[in-house]
Backbone as numpy.savetxt, mean C-alpha at the origin, in Angstrom:
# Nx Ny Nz CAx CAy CAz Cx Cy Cz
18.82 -18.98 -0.31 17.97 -17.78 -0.31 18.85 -16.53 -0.31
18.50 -15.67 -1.43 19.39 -14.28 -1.38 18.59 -12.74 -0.62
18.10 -13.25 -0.03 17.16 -12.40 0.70 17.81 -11.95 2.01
18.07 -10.15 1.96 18.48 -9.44 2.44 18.53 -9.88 3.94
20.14 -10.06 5.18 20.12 -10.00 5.76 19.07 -9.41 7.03
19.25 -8.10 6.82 18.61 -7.50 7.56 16.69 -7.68 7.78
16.64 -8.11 6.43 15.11 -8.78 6.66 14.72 -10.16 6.79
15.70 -10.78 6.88 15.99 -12.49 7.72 15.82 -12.35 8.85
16.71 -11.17 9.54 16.46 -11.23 10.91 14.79 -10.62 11.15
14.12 -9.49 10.57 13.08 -9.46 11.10 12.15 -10.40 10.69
12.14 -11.11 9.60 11.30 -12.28 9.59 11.53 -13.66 10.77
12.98 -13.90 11.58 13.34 -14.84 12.73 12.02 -14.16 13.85
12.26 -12.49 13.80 11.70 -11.77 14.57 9.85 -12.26 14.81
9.72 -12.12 13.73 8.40 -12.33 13.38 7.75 -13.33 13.92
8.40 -14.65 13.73 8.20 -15.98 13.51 8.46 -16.53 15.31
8.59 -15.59 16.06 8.92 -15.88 17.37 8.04 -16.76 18.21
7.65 -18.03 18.65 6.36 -18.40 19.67 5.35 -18.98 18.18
4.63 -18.61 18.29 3.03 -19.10 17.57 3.02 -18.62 16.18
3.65 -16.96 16.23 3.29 -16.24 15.40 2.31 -15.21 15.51
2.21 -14.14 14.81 2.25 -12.98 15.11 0.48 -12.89 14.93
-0.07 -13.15 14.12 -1.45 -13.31 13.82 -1.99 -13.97 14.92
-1.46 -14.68 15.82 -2.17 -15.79 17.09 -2.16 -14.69 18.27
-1.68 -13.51 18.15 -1.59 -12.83 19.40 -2.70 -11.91 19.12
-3.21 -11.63 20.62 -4.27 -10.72 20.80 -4.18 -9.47 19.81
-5.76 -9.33 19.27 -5.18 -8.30 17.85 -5.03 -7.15 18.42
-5.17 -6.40 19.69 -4.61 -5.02 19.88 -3.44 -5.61 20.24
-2.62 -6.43 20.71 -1.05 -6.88 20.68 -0.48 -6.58 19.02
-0.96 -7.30 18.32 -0.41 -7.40 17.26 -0.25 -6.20 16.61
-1.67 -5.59 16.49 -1.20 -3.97 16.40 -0.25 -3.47 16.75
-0.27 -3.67 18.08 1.06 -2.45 18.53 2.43 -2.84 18.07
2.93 -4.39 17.84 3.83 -5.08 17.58 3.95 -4.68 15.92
3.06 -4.64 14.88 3.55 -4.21 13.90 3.60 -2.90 13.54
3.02 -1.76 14.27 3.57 -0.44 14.46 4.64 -0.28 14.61
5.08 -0.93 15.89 6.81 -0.81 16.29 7.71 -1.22 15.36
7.73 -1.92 14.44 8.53 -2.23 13.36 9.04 -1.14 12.73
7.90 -0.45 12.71 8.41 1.01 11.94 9.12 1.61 12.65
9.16 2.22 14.31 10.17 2.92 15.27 11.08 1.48 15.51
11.69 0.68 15.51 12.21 0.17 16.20 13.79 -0.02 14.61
12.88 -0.26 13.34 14.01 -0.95 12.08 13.68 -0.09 11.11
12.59 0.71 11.45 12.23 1.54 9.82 13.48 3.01 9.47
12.69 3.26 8.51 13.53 4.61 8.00 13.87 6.26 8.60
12.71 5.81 9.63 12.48 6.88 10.57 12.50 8.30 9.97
12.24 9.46 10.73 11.78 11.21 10.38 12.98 11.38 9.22
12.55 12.50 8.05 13.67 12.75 7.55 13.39 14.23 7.71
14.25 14.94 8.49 14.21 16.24 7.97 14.35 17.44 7.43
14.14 16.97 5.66 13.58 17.69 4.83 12.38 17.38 4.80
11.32 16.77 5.20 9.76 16.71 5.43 9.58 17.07 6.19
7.83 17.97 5.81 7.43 18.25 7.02 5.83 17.15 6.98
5.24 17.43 8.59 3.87 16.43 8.41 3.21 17.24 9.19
2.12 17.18 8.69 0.66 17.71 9.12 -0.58 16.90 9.41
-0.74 16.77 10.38 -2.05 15.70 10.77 -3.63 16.55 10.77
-4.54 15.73 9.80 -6.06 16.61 10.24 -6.59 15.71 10.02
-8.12 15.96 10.34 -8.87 15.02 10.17 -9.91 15.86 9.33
-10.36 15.01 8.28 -11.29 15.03 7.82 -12.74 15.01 7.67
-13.62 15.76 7.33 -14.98 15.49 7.58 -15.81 14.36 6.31
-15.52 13.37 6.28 -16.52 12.27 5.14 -17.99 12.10 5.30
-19.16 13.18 5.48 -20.08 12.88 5.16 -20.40 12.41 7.18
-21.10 11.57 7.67 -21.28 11.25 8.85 -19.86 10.49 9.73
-18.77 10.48 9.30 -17.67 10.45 10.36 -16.35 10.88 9.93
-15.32 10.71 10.28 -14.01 11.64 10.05 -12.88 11.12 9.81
-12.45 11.32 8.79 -10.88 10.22 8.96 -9.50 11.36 9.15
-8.96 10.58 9.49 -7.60 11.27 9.86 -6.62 10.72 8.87
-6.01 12.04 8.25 -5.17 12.11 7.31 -3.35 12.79 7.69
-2.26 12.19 7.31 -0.90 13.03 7.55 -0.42 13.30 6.34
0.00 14.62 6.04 0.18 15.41 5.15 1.55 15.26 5.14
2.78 14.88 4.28 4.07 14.83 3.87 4.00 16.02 2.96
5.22 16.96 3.19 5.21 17.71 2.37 7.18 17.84 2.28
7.78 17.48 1.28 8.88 17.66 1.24 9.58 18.91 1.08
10.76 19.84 1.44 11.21 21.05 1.63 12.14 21.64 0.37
12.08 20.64 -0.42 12.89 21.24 -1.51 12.27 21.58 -2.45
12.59 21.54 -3.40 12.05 22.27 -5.06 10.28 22.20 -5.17
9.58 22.81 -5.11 8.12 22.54 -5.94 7.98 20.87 -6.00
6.82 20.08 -5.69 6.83 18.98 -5.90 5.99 19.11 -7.40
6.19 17.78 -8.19 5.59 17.37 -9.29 4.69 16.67 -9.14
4.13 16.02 -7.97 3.15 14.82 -7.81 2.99 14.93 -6.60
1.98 14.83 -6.69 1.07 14.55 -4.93 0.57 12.72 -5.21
0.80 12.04 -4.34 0.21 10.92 -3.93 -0.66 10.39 -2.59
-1.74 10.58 -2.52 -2.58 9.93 -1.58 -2.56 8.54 -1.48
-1.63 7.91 -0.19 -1.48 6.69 0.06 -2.21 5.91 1.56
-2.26 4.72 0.75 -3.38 3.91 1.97 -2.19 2.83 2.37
-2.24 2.35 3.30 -0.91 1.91 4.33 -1.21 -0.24 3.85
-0.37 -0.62 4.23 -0.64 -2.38 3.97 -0.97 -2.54 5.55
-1.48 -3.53 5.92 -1.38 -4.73 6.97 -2.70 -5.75 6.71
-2.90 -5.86 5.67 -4.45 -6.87 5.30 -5.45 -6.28 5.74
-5.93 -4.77 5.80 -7.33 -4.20 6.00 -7.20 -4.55 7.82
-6.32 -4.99 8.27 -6.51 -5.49 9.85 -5.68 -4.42 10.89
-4.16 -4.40 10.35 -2.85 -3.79 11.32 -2.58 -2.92 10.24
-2.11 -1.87 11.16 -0.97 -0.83 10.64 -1.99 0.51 10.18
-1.21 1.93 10.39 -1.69 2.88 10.28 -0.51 3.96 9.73
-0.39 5.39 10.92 0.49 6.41 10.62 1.59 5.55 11.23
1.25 4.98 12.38 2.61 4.52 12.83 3.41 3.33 12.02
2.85 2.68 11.95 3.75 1.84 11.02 4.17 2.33 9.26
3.71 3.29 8.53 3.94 3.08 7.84 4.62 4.84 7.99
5.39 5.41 9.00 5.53 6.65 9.09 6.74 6.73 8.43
7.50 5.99 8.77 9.07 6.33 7.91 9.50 5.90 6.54
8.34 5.27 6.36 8.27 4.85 4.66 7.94 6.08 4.32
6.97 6.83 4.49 6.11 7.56 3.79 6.98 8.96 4.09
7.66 8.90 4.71 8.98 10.34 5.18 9.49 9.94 3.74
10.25 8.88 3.63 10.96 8.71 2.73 10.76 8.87 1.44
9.79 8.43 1.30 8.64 8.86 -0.52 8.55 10.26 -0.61
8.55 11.08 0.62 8.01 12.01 0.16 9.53 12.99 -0.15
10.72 12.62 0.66 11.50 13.25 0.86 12.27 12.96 -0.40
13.10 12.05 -0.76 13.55 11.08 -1.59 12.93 11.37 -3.20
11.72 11.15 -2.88 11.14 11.17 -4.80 10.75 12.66 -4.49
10.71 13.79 -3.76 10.15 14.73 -3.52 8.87 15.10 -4.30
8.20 14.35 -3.62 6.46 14.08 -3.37 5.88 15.03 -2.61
4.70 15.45 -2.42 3.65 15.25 -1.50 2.80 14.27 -0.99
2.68 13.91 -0.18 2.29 12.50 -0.11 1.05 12.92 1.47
0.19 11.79 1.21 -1.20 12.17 1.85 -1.72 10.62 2.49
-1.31 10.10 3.32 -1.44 8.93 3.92 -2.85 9.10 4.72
-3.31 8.09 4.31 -5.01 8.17 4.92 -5.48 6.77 5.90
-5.53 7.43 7.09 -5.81 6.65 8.27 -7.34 5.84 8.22
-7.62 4.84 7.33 -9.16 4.49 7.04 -9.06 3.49 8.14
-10.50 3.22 7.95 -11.07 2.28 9.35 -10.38 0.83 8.96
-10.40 -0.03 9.78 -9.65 -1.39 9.43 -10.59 -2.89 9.86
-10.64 -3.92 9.44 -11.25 -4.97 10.31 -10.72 -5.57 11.08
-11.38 -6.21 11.83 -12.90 -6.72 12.01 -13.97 -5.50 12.16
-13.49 -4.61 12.70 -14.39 -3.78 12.81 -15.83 -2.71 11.97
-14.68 -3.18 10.94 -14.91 -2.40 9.56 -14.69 -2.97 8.20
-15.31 -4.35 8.09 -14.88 -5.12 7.39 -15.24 -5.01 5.81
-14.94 -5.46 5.00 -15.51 -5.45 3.52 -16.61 -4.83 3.49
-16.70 -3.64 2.70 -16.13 -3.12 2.27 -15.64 -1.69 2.64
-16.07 -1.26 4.17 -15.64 -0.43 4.66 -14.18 0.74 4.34
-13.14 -0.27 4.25 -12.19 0.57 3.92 -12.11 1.64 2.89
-12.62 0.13 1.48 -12.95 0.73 0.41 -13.59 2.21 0.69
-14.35 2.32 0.71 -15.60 3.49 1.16 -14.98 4.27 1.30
-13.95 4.46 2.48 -13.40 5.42 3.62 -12.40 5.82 2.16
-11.56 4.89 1.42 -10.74 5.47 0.72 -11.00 6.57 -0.39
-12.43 5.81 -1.14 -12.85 6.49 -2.10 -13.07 7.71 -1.59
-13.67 8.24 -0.10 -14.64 9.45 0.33 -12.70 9.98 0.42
-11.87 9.46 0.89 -10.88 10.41 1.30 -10.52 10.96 -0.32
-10.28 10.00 -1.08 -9.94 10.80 -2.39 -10.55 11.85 -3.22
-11.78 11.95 -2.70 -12.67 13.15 -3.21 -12.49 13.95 -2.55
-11.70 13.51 -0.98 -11.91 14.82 -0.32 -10.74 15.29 -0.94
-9.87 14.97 -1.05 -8.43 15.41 -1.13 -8.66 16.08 -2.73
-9.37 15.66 -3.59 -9.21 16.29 -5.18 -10.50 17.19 -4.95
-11.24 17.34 -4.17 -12.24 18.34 -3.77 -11.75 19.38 -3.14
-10.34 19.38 -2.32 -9.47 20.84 -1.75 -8.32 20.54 -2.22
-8.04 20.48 -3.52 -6.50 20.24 -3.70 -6.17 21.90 -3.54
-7.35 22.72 -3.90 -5.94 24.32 -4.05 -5.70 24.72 -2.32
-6.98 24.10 -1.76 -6.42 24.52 -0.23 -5.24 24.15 0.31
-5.53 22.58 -0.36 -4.18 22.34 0.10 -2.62 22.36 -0.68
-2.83 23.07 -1.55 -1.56 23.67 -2.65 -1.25 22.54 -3.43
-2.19 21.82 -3.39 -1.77 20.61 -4.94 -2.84 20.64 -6.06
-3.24 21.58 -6.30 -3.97 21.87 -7.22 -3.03 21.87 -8.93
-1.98 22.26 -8.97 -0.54 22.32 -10.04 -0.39 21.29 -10.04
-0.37 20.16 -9.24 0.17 18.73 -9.21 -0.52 17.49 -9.89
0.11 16.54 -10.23 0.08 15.91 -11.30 -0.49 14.92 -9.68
-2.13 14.21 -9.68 -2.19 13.60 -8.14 -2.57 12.32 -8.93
-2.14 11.18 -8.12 -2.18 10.07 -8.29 -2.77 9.19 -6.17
-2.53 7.85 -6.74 -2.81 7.18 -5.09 -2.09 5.99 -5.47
-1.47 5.24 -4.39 -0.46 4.42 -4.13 -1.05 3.98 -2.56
-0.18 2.34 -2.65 -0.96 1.55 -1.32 0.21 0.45 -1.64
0.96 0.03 -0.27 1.43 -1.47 -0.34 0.54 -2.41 0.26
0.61 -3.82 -0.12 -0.39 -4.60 -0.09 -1.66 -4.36 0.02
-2.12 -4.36 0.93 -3.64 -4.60 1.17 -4.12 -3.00 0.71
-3.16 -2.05 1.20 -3.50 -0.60 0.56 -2.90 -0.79 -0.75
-2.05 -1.55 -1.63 -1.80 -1.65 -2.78 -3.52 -2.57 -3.45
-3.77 -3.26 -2.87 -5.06 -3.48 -3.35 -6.08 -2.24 -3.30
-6.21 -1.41 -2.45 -7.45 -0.81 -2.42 -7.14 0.22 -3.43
-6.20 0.51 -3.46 -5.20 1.81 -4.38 -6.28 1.38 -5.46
-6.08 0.22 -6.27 -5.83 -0.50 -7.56 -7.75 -0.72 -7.84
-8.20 -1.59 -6.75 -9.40 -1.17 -7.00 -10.24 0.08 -7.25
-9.94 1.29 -6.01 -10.23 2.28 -6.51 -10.01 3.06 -7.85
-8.64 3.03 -8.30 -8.49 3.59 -9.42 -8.31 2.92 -11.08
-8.58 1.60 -10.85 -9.31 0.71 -11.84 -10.73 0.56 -12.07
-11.25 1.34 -10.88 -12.70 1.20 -10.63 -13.40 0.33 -10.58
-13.22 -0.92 -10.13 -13.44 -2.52 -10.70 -14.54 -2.60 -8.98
-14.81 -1.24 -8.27 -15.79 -2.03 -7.28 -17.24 -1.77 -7.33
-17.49 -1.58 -8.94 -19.03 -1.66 -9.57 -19.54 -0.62 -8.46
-21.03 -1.43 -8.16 -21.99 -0.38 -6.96 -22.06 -0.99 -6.12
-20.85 -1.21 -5.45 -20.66 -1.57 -4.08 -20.39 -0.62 -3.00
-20.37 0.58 -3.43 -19.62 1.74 -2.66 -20.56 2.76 -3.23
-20.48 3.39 -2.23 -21.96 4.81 -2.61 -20.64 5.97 -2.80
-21.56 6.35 -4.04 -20.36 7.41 -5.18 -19.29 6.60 -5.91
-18.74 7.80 -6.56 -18.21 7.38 -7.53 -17.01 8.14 -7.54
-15.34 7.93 -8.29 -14.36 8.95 -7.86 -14.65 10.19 -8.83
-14.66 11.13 -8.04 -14.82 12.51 -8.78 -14.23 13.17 -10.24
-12.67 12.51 -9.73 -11.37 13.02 -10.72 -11.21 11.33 -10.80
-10.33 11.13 -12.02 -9.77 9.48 -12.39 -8.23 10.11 -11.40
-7.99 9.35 -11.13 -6.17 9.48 -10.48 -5.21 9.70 -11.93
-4.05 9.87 -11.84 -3.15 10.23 -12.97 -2.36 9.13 -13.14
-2.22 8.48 -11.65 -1.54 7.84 -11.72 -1.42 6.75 -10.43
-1.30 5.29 -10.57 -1.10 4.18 -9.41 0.09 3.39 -9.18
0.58 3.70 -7.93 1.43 3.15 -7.18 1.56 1.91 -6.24
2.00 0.60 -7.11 1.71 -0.63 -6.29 2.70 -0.85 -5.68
3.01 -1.51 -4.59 4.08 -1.91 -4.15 3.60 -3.10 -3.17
4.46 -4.13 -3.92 3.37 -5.89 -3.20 2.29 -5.85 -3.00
1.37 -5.61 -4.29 -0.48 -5.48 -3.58 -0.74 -6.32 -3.76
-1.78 -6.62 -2.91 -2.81 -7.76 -3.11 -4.22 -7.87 -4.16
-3.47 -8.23 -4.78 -4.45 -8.69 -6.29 -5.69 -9.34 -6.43
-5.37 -10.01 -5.79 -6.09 -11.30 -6.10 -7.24 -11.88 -4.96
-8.08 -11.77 -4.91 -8.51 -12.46 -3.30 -8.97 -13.44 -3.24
-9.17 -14.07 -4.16 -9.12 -15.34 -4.16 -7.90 -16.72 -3.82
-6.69 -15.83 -3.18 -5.55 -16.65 -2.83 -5.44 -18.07 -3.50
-4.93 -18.02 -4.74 -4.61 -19.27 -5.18 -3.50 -19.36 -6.01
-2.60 -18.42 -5.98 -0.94 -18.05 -6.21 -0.59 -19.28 -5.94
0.80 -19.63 -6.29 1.73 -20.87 -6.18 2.63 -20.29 -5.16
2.72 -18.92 -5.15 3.82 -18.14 -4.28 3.16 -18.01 -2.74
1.97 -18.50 -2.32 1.60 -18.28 -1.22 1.50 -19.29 -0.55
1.91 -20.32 -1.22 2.47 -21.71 -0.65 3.78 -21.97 -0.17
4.89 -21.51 -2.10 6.39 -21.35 -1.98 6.92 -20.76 -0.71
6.31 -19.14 -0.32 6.89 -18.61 0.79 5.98 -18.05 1.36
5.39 -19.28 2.32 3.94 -19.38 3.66 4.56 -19.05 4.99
6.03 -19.68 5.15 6.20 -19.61 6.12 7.70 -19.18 5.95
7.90 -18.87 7.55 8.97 -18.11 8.12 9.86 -16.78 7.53
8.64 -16.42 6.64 9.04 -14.96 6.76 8.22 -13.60 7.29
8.36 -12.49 6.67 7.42 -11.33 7.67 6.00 -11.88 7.60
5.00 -11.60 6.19 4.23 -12.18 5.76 4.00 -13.42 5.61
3.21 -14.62 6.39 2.76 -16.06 5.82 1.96 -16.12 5.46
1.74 -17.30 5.25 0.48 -17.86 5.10 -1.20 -17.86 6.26
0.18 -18.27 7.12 -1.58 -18.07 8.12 -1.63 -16.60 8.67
-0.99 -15.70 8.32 -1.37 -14.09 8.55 -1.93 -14.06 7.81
-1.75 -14.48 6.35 -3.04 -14.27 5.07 -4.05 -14.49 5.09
-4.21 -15.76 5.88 -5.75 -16.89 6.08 -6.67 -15.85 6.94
-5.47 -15.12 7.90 -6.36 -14.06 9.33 -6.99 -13.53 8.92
-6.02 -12.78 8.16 -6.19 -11.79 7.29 -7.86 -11.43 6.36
-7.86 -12.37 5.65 -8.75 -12.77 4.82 -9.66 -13.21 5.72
-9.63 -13.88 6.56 -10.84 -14.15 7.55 -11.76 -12.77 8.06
-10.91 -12.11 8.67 -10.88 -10.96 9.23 -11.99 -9.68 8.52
-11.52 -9.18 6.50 -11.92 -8.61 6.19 -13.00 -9.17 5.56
-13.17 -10.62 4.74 -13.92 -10.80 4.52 -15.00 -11.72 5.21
-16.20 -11.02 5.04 -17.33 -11.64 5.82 -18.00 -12.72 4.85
-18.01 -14.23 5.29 -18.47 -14.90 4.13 -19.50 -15.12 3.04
-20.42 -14.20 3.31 -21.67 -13.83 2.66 -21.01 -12.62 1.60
-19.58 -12.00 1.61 -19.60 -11.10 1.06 -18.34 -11.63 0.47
-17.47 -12.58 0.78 -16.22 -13.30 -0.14 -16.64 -12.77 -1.89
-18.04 -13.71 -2.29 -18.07 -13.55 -3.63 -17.81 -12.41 -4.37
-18.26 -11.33 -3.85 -18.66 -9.73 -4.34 -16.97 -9.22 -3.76
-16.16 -9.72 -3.13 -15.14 -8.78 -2.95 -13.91 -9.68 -3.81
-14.02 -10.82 -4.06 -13.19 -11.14 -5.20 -13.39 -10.89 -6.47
-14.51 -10.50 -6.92 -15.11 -9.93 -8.02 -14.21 -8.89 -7.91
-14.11 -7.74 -7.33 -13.35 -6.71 -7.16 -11.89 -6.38 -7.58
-11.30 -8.18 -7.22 -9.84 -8.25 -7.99 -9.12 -7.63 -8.94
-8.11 -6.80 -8.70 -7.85 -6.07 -10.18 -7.42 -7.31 -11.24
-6.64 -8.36 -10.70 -6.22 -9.21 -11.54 -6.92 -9.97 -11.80
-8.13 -10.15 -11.54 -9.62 -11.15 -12.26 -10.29 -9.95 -13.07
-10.22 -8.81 -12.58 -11.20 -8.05 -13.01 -10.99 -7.65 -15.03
-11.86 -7.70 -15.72 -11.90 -8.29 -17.38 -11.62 -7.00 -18.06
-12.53 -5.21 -17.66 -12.43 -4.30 -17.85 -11.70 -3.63 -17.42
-10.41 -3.32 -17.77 -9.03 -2.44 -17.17 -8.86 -1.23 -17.99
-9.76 -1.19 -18.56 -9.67 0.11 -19.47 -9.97 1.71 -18.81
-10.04 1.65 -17.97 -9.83 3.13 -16.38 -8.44 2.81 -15.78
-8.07 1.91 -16.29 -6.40 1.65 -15.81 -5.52 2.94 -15.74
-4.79 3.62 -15.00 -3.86 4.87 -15.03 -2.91 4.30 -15.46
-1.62 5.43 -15.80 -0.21 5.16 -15.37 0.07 4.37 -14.32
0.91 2.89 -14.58 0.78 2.41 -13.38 2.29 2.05 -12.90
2.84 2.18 -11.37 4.39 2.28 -11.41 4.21 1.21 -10.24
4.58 -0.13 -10.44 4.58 -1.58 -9.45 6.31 -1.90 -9.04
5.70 -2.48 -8.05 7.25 -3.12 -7.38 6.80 -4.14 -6.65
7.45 -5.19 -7.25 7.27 -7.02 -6.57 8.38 -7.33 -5.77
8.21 -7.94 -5.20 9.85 -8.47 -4.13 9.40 -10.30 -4.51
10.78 -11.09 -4.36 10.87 -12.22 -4.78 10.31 -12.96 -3.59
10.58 -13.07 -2.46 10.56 -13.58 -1.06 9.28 -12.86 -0.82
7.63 -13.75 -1.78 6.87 -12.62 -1.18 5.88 -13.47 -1.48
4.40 -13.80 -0.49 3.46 -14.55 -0.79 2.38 -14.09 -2.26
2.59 -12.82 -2.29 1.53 -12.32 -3.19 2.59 -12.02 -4.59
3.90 -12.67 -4.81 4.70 -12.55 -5.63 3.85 -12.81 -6.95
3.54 -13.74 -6.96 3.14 -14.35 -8.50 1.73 -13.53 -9.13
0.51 -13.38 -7.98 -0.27 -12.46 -8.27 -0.10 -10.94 -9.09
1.56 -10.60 -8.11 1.72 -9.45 -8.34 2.12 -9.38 -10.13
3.38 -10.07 -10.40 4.10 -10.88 -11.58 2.63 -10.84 -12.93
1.83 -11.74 -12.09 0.66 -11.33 -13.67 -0.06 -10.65 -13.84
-0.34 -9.46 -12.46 -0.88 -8.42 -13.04 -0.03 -7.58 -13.73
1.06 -7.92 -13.57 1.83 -6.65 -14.23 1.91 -7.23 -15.95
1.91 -8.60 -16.32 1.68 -8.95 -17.34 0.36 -8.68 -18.33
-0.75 -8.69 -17.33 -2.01 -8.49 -17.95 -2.09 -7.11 -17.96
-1.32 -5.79 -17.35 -1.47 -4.88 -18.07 -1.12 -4.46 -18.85
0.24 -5.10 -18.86 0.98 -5.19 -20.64 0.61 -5.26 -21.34
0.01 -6.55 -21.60 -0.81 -7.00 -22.85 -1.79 -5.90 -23.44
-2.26 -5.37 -22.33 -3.57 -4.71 -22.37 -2.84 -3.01 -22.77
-1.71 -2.84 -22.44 -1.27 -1.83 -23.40 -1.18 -0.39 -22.33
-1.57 -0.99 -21.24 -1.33 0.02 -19.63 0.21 0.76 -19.77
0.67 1.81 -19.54 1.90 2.52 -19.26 2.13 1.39 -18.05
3.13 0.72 -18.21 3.57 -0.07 -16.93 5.13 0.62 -16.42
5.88 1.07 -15.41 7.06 0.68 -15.04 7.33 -0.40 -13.95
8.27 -1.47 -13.93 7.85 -2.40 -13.54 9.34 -2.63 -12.24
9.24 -2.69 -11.03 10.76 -2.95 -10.67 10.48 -4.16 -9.81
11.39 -5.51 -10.21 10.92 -6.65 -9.33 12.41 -6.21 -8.17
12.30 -6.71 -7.04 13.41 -6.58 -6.21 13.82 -8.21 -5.93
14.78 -8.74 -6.49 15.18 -10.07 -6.32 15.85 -11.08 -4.99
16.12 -9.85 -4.29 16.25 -9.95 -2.55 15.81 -9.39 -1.49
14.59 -9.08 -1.67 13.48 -8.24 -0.48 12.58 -9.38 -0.50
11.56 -9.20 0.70 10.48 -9.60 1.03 9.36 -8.75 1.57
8.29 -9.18 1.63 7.00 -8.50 1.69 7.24 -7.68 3.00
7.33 -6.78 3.26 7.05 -5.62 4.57 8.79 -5.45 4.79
9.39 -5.44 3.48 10.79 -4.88 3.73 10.97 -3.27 4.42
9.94 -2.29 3.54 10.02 -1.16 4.11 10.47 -0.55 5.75
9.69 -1.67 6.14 10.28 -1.33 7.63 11.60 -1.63 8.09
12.36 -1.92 7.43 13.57 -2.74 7.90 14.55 -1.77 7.42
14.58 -0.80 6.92 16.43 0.19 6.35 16.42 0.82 7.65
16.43 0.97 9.26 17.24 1.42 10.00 18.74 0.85 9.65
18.77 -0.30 10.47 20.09 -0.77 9.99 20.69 -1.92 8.95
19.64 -1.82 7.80 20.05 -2.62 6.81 20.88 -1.74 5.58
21.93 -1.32 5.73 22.33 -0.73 4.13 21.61 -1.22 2.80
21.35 -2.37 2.49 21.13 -2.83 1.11 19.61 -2.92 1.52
18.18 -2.55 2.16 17.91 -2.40 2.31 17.79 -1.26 2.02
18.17 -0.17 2.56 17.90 1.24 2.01 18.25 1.35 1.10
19.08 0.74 0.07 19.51 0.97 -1.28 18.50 0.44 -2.09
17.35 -0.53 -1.81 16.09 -1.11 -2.30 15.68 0.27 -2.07
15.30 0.80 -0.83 13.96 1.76 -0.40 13.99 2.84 -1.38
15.37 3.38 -1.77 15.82 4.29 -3.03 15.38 3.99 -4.14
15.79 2.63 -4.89 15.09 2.55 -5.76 13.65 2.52 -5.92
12.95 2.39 -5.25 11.52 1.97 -4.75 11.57 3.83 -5.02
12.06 4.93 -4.08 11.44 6.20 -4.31 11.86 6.59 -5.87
12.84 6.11 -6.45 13.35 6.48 -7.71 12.03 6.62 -9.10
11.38 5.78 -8.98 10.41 5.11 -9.68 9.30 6.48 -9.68
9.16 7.15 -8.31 8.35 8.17 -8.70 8.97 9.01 -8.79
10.27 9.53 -8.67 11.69 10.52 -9.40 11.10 10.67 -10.77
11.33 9.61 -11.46 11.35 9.58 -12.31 10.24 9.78 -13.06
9.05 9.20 -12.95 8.03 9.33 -13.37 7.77 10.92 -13.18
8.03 11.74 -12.00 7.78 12.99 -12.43 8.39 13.82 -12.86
9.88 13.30 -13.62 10.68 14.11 -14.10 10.11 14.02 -15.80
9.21 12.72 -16.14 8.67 12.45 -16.93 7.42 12.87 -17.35
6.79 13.38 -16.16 5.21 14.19 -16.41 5.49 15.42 -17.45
């Protein structure tokens, strides 16, 4: 296995006792927050962050505003965080999202949506779509009105990203997105929900992501009366991709949702989608958190911000 030191050890980490999905889910919460303060990329400062909350119609979401200190940004991205619709929020995904914004010098708009059990299928969805109207409904308030705005999500927020701005969740969600996005940012999403990858077998166990975090996972958001209607939703089942954006993906090899990821990026090819495509051949799924002290690690996390460098040196 050529898979980055530094994320060997947090996958040993992971894999400690039972496993991380068997522990009480406000435990587990707090345990995959800390990943981010304990191995992540931590504050950079040339960003600044702004926390508000939002008004959506009858409740409020809370949003953190990245705003990087150098040149005019070219792109604003509104991003939804991974942990399977279950774990993870501002805190865990805080020093990634320093880094995107600082690094590719972004604006970047991380949106705190509700999570399950609590808020299960299709809840999130909902919360995401209402945040993206809110956000393209005050872009001049909030000075990205000039900006080229797109939305980006790893995993499970790389799924909702993809649904939302493929539009593939029919009338399951009350409204519709206001503005199309310019542009989508995957990074290890979850495609597919129907879990029947070869890669979620290959690498189930003993790394960050398994198998039976997936099974939770999936237990968790989907309610079984509603399985059918939210795999329908799949960007990579889904038949009409023609609302497809600019789309800029990143797969890691050491990754359960590898192969999912691998043919969506094929089926948008075919289909004639602007793809840029970066596989990482020694990362694994929830690497982000890990460049405190991984060098080659942060030399991934670079390329990973490069991708939207570039793309907006390209707008």
């Amino acid at each position: 296995m050529k898979l980055i030191n530094g994320q060997k050890n947090l996958s040993k980490l992971s894999n400690i006792g039972r496993g991380l999905s068997r522990l009480p889910l406000s435990t587990f919460r707090f345990v995959y927050d800390s990943f981010d303060l304990l191995f992540g990329s931590g504050s950079r400062s040339d960003v600044t962050t702004e926390d508000r909350s939002i008004d959506v119609g009858e409740r409020e979401l809370g949003i953190r505003i990245y705003r990087p200190s150098k040149a005019a940004p070219k792109l604003t991205m509104v991003y939804f965080h991974g942990g399977g619709y279950v774990i993870g929020g501002f805190k865990s995904h805080h020093g990634f999202c320093s880094l995107l914004a600082g690094q590719a010098n972004i604006n970047l708009i991380s949106v705190d949506y509700r999570l399950a059990p609590e808020s299960p299928f299709p809840g999130p969805l909902q919360d995401g779509l209402d945040a993206w109207n809110w956000v393209t409904d005050h872009a001049t308030e909030l000075g990205i009105a000039q900006t080229k705005i797109g939305m980006g999500g790893d995993s499970a927020g790389g799924n909702l990203t993809a649904v939302l701005s493929m539009q593939t969740f029919g009338d399951m969600l009350d409204g519709s997105l206001k503005s199309a996005p310019a542009f989508q940012f995957l990074l290890y999403p979850w495609v597919d929900m129907s879990g029947e990858s070869d890669s979620i077998q290959r690498f189930g166990k003993g790394l960050i992501l398994t198998q039976e975090t997936m099974t939770f996972f999936h237990g968790a958001y989907l309610p079984t009366d509603l399985e059918p209607q939210a795999i329908k939703t799949s960007p990579l089942l889904c038949e009409d991709i023609s609302k497809t954006p600019d789309t800029l993906m990143v797969t890691a090899e050491y990754d359960v949702l590898r192969d999912e990821g691998l043919a969506f990026v094929e089926k948008l090819q075919q289909a004639q989608v602007s793809v840029t495509h970066l596989h990482l051949p020694d990362c694994t799924h929830g690497f982000i958190s890990t460049g405190k002290f991984s060098p080659a690690t942060r030399k991934r996390l670079n390329e990973v911000a490069d991708i939207l460098t570039q793309y907006a040196e390209a707008s």
